[in-house]
PyMOL Python script that loads the backbone (N, CA, C, O; Angstrom):
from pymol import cmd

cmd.read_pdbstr("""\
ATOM      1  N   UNK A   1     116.360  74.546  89.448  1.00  0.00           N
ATOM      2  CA  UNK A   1     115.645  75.458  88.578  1.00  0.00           C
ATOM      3  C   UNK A   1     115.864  76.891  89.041  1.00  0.00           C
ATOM      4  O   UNK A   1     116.028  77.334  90.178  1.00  0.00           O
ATOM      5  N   UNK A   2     115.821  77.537  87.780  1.00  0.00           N
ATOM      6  CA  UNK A   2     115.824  79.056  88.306  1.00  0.00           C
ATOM      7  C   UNK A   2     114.989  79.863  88.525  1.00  0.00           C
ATOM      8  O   UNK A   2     114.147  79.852  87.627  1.00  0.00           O
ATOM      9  N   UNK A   3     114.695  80.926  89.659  1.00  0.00           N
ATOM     10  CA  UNK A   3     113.564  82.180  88.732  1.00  0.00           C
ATOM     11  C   UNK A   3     112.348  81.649  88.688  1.00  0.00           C
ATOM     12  O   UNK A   3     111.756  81.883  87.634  1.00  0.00           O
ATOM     13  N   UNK A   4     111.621  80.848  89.675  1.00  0.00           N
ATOM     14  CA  UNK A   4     110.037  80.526  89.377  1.00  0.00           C
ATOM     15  C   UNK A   4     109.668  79.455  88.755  1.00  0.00           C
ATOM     16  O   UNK A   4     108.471  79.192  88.636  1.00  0.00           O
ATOM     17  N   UNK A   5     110.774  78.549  88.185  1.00  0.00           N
ATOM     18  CA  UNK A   5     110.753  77.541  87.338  1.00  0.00           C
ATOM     19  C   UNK A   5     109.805  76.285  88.055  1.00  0.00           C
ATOM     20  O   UNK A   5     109.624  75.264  87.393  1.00  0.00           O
ATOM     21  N   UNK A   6     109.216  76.405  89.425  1.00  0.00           N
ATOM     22  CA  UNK A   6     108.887  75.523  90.120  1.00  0.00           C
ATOM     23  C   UNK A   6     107.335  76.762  91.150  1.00  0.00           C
ATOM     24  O   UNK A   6     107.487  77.946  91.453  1.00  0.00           O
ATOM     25  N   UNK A   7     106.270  76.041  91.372  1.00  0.00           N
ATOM     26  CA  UNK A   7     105.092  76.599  92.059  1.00  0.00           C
ATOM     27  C   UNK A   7     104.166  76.637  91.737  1.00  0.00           C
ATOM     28  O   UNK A   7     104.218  76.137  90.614  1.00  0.00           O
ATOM     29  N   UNK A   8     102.979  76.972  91.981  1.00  0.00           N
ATOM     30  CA  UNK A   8     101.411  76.351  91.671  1.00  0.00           C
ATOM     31  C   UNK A   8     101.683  77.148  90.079  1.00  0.00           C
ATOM     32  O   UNK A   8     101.529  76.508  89.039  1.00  0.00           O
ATOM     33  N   UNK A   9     102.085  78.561  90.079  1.00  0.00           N
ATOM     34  CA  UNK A   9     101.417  79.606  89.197  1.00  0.00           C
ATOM     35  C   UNK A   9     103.184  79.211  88.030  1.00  0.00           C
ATOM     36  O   UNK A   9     103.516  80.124  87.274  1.00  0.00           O
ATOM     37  N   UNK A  10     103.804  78.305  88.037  1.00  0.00           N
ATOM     38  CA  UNK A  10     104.888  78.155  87.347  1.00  0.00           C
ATOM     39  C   UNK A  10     104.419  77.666  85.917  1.00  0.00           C
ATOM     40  O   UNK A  10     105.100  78.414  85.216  1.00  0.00           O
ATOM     41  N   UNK A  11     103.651  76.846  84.995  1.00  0.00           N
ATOM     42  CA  UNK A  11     102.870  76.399  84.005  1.00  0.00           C
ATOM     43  C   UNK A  11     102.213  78.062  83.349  1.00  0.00           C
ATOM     44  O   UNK A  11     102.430  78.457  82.204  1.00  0.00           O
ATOM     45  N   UNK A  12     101.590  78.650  84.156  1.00  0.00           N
ATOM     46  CA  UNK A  12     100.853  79.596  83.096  1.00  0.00           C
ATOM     47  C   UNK A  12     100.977  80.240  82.731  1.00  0.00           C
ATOM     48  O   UNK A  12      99.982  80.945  82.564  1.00  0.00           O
ATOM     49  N   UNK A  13     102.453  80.799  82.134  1.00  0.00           N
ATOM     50  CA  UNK A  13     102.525  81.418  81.120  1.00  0.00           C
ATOM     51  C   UNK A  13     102.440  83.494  81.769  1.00  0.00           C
ATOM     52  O   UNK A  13     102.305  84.056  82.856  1.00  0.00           O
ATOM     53  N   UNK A  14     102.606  83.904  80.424  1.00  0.00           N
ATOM     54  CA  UNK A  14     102.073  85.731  81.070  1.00  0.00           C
ATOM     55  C   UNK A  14     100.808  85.823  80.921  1.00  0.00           C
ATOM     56  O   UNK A  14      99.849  85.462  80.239  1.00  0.00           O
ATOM     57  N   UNK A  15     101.148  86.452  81.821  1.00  0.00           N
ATOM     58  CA  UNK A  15      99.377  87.619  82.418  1.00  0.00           C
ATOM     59  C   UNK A  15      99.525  88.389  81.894  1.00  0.00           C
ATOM     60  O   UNK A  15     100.571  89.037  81.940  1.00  0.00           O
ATOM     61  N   UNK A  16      98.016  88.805  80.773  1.00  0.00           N
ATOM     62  CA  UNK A  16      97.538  89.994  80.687  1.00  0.00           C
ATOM     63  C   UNK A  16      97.835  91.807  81.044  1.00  0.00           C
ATOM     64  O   UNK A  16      97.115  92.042  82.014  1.00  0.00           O
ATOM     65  N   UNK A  17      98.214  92.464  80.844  1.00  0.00           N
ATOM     66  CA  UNK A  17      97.841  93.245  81.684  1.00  0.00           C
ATOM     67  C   UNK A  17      96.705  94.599  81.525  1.00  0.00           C
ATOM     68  O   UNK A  17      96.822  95.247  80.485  1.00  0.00           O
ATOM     69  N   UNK A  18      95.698  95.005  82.445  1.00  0.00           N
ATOM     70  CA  UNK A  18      94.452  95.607  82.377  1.00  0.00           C
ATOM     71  C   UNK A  18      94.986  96.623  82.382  1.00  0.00           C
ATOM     72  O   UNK A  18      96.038  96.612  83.021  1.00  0.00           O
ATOM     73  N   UNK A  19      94.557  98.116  81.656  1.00  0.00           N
ATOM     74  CA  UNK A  19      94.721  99.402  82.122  1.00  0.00           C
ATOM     75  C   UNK A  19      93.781  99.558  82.743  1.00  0.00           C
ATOM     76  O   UNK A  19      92.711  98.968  82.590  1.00  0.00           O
ATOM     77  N   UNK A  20      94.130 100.659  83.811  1.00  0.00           N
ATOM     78  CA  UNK A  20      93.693 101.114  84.786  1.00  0.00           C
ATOM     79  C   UNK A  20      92.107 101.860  84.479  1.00  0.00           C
ATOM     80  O   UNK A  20      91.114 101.633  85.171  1.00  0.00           O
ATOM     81  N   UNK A  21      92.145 102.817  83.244  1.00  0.00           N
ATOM     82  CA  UNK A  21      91.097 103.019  83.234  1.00  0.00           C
ATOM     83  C   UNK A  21      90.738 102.372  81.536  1.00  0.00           C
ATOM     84  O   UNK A  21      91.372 102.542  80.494  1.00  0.00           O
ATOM     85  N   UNK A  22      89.289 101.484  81.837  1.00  0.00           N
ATOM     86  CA  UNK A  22      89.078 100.815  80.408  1.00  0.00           C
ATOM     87  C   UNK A  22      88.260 101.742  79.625  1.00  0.00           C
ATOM     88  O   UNK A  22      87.463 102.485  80.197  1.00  0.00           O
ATOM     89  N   UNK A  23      88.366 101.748  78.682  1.00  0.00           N
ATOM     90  CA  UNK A  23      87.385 102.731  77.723  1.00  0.00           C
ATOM     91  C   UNK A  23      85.896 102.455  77.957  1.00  0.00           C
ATOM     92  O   UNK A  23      85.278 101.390  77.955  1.00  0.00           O
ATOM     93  N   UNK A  24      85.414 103.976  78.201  1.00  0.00           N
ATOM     94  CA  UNK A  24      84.184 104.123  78.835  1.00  0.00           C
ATOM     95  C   UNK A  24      83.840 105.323  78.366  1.00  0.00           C
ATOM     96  O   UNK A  24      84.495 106.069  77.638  1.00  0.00           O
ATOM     97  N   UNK A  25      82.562 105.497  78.915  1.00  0.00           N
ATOM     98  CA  UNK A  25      82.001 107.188  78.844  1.00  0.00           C
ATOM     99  C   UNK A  25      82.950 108.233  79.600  1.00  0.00           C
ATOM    100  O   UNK A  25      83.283 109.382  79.309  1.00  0.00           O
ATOM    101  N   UNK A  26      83.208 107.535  80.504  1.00  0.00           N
ATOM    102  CA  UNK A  26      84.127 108.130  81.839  1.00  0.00           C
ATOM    103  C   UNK A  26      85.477 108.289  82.088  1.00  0.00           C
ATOM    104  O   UNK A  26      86.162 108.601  83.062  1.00  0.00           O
ATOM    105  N   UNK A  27      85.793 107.788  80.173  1.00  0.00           N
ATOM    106  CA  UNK A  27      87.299 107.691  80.101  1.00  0.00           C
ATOM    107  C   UNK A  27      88.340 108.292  80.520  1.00  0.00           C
ATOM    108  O   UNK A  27      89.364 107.904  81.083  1.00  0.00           O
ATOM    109  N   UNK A  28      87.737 109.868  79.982  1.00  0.00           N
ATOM    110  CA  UNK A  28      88.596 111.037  80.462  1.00  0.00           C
ATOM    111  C   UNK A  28      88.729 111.987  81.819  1.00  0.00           C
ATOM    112  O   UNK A  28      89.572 112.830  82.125  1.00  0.00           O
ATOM    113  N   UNK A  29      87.537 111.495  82.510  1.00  0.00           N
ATOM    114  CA  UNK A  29      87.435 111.672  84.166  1.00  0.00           C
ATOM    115  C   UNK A  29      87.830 110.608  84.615  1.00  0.00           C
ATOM    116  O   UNK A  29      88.036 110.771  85.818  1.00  0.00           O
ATOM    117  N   UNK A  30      88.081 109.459  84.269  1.00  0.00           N
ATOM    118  CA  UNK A  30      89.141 108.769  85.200  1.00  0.00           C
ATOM    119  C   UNK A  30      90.697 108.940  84.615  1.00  0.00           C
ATOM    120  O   UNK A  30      91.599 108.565  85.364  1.00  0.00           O
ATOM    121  N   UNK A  31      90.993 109.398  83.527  1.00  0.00           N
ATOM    122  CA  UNK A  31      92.629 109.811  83.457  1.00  0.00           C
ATOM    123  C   UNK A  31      92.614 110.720  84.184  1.00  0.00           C
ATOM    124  O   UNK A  31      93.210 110.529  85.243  1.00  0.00           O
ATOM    125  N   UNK A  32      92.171 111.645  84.051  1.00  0.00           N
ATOM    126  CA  UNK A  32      92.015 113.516  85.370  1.00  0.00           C
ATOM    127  C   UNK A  32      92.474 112.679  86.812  1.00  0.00           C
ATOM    128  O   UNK A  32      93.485 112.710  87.513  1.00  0.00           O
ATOM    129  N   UNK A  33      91.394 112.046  86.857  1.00  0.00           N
ATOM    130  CA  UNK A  33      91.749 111.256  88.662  1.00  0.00           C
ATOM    131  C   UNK A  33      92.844 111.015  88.826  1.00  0.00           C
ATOM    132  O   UNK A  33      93.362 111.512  89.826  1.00  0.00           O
ATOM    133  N   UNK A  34      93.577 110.263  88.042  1.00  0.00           N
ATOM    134  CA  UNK A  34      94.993 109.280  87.953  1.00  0.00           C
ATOM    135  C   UNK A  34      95.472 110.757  87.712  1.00  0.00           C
ATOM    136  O   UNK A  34      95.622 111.287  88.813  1.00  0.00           O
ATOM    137  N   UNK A  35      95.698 111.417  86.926  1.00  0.00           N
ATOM    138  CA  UNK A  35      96.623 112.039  86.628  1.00  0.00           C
ATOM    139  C   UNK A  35      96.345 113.480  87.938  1.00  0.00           C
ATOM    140  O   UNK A  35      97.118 114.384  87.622  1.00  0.00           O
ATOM    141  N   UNK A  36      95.842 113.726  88.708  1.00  0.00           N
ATOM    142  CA  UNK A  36      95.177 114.338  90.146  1.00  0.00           C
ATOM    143  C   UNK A  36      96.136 113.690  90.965  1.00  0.00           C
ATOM    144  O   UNK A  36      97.120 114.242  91.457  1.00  0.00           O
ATOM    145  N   UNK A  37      95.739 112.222  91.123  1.00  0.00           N
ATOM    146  CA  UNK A  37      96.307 111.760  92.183  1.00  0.00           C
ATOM    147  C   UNK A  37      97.764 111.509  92.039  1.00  0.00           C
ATOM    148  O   UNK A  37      98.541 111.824  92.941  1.00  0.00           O
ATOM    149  N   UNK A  38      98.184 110.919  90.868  1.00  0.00           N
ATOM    150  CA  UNK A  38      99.913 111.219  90.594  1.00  0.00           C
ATOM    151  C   UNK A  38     100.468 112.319  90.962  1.00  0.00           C
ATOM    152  O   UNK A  38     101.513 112.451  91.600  1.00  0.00           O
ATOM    153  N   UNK A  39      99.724 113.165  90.535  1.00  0.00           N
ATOM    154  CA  UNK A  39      99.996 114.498  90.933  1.00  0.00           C
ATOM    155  C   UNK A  39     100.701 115.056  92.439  1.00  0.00           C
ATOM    156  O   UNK A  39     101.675 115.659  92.890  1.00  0.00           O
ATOM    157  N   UNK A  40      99.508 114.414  92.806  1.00  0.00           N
ATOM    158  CA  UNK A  40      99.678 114.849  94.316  1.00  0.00           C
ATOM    159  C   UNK A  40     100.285 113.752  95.026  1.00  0.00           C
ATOM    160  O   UNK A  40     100.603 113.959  96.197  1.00  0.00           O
ATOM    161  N   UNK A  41     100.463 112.810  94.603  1.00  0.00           N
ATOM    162  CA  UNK A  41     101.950 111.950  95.529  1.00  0.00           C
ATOM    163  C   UNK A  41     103.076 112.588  94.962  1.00  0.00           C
ATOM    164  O   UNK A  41     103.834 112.906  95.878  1.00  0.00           O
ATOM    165  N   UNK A  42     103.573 112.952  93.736  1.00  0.00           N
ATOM    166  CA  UNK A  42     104.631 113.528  93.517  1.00  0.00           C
ATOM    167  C   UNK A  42     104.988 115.089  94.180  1.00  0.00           C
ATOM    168  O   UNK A  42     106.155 115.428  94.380  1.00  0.00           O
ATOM    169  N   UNK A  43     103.882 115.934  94.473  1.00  0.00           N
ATOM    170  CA  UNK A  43     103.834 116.788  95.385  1.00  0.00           C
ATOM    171  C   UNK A  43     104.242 116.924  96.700  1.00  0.00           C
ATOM    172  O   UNK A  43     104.747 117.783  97.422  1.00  0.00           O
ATOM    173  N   UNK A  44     103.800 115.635  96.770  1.00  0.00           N
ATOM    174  CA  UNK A  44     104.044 115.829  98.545  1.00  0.00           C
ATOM    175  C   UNK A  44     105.167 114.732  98.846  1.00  0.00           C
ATOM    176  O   UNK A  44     105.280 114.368 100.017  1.00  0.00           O
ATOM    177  N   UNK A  45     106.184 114.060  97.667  1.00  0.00           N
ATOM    178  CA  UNK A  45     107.226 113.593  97.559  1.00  0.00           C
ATOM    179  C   UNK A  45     108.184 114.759  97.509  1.00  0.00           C
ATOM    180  O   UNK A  45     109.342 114.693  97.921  1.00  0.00           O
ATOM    181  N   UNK A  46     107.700 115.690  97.048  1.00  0.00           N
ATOM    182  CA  UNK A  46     108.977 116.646  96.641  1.00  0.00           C
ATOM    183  C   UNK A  46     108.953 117.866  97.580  1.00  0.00           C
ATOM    184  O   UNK A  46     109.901 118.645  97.677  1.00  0.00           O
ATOM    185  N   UNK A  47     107.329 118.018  98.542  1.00  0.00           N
ATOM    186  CA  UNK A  47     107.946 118.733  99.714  1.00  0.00           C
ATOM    187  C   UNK A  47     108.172 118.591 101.455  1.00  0.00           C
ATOM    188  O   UNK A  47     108.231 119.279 102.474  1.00  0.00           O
ATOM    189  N   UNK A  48     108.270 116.745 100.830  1.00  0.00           N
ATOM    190  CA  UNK A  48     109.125 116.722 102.170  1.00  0.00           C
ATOM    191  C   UNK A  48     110.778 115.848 101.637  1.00  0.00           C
ATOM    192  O   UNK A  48     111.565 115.325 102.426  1.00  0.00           O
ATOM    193  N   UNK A  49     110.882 115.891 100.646  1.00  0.00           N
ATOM    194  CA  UNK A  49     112.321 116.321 100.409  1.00  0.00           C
ATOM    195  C   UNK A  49     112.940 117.532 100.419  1.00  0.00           C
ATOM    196  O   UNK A  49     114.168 117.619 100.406  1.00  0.00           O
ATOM    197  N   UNK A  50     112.041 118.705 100.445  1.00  0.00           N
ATOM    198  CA  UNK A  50     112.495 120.004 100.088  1.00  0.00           C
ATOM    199  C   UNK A  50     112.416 120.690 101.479  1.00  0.00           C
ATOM    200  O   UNK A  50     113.029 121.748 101.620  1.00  0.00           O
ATOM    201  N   UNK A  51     111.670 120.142 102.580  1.00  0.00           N
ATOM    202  CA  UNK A  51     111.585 120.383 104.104  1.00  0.00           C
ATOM    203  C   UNK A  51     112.861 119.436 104.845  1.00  0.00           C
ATOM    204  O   UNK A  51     113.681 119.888 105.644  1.00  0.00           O
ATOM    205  N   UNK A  52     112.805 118.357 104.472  1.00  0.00           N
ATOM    206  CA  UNK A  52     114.502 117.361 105.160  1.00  0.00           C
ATOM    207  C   UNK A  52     115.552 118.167 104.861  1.00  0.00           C
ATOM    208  O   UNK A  52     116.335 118.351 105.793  1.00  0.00           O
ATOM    209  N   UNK A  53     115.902 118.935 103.376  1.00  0.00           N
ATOM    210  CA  UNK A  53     116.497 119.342 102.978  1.00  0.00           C
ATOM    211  C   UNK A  53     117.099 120.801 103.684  1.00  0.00           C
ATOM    212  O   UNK A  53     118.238 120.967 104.120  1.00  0.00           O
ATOM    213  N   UNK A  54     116.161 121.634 103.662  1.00  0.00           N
ATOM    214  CA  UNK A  54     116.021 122.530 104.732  1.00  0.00           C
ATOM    215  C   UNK A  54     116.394 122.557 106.218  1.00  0.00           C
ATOM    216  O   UNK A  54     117.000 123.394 106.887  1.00  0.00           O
ATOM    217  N   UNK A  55     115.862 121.422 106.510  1.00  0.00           N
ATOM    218  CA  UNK A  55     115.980 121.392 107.862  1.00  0.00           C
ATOM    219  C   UNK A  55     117.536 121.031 108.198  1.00  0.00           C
ATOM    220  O   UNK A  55     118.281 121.439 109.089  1.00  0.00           O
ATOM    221  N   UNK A  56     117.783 119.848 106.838  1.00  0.00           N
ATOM    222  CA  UNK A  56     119.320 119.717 107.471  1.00  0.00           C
ATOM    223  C   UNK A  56     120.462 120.883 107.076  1.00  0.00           C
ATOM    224  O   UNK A  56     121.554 121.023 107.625  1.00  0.00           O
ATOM    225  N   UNK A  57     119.947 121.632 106.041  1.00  0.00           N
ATOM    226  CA  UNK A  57     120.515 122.715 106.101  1.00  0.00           C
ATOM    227  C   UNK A  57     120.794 123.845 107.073  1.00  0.00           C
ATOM    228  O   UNK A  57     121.767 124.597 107.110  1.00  0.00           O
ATOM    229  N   UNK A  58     119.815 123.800 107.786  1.00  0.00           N
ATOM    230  CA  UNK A  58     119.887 124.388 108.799  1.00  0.00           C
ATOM    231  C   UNK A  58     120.666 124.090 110.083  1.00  0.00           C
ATOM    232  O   UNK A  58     121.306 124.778 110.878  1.00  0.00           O
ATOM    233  N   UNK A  59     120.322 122.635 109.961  1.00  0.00           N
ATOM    234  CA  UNK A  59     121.272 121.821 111.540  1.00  0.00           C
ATOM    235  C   UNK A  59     122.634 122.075 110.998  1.00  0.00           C
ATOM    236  O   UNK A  59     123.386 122.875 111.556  1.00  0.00           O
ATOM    237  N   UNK A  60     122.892 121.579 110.188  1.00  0.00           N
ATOM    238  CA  UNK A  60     124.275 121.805 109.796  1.00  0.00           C
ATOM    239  C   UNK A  60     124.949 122.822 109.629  1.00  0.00           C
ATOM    240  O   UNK A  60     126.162 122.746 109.823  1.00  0.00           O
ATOM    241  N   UNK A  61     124.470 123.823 109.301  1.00  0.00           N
ATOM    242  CA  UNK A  61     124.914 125.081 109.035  1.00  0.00           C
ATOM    243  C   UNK A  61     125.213 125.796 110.699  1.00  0.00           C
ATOM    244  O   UNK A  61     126.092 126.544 111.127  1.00  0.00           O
ATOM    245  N   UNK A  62     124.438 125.375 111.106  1.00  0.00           N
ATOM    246  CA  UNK A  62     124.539 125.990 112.577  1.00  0.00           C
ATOM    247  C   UNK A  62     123.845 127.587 112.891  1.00  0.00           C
ATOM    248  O   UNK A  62     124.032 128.444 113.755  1.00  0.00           O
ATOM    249  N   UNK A  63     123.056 127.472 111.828  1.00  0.00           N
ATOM    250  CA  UNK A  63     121.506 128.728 112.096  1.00  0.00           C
ATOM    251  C   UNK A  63     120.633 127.971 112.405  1.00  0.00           C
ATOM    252  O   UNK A  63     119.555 128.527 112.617  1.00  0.00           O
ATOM    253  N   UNK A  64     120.662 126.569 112.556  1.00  0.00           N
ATOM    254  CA  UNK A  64     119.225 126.523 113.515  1.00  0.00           C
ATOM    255  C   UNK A  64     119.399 126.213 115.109  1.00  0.00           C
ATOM    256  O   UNK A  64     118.589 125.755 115.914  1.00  0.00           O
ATOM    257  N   UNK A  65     120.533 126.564 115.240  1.00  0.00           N
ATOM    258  CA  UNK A  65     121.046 126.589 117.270  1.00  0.00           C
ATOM    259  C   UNK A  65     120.555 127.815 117.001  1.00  0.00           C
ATOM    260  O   UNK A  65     119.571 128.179 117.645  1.00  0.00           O
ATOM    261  N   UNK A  66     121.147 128.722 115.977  1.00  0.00           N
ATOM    262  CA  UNK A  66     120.885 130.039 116.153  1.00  0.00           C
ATOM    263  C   UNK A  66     119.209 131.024 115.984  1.00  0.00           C
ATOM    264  O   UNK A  66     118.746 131.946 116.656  1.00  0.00           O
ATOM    265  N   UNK A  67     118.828 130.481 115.096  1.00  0.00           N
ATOM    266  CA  UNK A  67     117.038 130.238 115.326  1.00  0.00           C
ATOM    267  C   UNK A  67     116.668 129.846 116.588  1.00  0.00           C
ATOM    268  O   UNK A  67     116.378 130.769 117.350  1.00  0.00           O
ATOM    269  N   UNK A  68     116.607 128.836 116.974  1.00  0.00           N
ATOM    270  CA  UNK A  68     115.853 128.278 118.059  1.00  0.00           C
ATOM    271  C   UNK A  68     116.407 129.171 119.283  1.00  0.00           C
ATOM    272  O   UNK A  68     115.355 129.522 119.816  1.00  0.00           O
ATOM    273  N   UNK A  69     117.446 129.733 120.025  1.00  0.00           N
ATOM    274  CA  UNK A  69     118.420 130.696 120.270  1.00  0.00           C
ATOM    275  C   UNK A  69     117.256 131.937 120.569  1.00  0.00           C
ATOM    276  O   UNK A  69     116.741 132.357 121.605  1.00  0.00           O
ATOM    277  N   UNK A  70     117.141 132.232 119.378  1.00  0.00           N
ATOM    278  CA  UNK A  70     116.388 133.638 119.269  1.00  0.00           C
ATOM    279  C   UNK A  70     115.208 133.758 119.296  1.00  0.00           C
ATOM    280  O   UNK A  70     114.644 134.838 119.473  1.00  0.00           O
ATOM    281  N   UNK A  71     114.460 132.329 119.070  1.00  0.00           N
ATOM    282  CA  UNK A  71     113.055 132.010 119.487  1.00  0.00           C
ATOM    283  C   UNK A  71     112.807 132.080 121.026  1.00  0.00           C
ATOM    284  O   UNK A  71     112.003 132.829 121.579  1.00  0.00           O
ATOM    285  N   UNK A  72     113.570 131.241 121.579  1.00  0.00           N
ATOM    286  CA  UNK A  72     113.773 131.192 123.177  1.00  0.00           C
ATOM    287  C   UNK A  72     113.948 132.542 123.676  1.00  0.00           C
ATOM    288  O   UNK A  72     113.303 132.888 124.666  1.00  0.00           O
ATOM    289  N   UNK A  73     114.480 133.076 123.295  1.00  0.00           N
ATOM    290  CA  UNK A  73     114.717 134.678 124.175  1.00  0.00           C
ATOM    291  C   UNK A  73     113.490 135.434 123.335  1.00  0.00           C
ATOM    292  O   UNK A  73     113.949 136.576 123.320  1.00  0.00           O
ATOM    293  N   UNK A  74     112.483 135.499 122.775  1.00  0.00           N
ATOM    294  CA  UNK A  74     111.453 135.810 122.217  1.00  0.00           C
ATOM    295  C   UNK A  74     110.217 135.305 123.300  1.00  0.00           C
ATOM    296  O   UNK A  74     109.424 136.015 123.918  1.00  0.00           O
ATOM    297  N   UNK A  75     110.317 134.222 123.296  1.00  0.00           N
ATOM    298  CA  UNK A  75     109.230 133.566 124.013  1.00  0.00           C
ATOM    299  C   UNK A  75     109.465 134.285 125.638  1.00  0.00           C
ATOM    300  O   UNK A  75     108.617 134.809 126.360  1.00  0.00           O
ATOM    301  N   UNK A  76     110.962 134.079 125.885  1.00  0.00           N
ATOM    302  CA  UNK A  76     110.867 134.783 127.515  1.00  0.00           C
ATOM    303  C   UNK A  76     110.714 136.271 127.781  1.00  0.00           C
ATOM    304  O   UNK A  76     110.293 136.833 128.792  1.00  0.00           O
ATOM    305  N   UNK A  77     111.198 136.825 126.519  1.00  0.00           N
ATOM    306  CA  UNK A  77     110.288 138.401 126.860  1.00  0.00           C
ATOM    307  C   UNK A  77     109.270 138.451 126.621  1.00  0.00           C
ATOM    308  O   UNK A  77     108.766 139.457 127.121  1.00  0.00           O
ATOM    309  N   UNK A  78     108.390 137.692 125.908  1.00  0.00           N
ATOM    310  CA  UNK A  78     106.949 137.874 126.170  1.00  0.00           C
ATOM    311  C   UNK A  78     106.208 137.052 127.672  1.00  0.00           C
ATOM    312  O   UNK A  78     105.036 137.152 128.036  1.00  0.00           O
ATOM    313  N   UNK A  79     107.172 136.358 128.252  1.00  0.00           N
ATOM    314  CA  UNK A  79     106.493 136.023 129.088  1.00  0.00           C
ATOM    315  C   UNK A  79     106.654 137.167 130.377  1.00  0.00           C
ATOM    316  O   UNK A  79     105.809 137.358 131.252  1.00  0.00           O
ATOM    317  N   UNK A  80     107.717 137.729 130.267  1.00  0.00           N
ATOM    318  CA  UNK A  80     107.689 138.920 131.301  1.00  0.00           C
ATOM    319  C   UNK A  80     106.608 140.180 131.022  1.00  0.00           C
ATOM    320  O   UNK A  80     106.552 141.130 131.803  1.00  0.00           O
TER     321      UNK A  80
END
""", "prot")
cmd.dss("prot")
cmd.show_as("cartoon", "prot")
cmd.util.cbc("prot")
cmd.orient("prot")
């Protein structure tokens, strides 16, 4: 058999599926939430692609020997 054709849950057929938020008083403050929180995983998906990105731009390019370089001689004249 292929594909599930065999197991306890193999007989029943499709499931349902629930939306997330069911119609309520509260309908439209729970889309805000969902659409808040989508929000902000896609946010913070796109700025630490946009920080990897950076950063390897930098390694590679060979301005961030040269950054770190000029940080170091920063830090030791202030320590004198």
């Amino acid at each position: 058999m292929a594909y599930g054709g065999a197991g306890p849950g193999a007989q029943e057929g499709p499931k349902a599926v629930l939306p997330t938020c069911e119609p309520c008083p509260d309908f439209e403050a729970c889309q805000r939430d969902l659409y808040i929180g989508t929000a902000g995983i896609a946010l913070g998906v796109i700025a630490f692609i946009c920080l990897a990105g950076g950063a390897c731009l930098l390694v590679f390019s060979g301005k961030g020997s040269l950054i770190l370089i000029e940080l170091e001689q920063n830090i030791q004249r202030l320590r004198r």
